[in-house]
C-alpha positions, 0 to 999 in steps of 0.5 A: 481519508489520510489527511483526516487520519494519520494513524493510517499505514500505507503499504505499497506492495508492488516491487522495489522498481515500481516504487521507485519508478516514474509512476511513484508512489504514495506519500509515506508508503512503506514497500513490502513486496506482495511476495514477502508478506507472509514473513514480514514483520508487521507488528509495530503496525498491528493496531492500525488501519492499513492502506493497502495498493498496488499498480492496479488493485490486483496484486493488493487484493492478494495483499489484503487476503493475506494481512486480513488472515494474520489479523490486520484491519485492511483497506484494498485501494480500489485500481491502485495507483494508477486511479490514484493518479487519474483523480490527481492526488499526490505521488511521491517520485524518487529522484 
């Protein structure tokens, strides 16, 4: 589904040590922390599909509750990043 639409936003809302851990992250993912949706600042993305995930799909559930109130067009990554890896797609890990 990204490879055949760009305009697509991933939007990691898991913490900045996970995204930053061995686990990694997903390729040109933006981090906004769960807890800091409510006062981000979204605008610039208000038009386009979001992406949301988390480790393992809970936390972005919550995530897709809260943009989906404030008008964004969401989809919950089911299992996270952890099926993400299972099913061997590309993670980005900070070195």
């Amino acid at each position: 589904m990204l490879s055949r639409d760009t305009s697509i936003v991933v939007l990691d809302v898991r913490t900045p040590d996970e995204y930053r851990s061995e686990t990694g992250h997903l390729p040109n993912a933006l981090l906004i922390p769960v807890q800091e949706l409510d006062s981000a600042e979204l605008e610039n993305v208000k038009g386009s599909t979001i992406l949301v995930y988390c480790r393992s799909g809970h936390r972005s559930l919550r995530a897709v509750e809260i943009l989906s109130k404030r008008g964004y067009k969401t989809i919950n990554l089911e299992g996270g990043i952890l099926q993400w890896q299972r099913d061997s797609l590309e993670v980005v890990r900070e070195r």
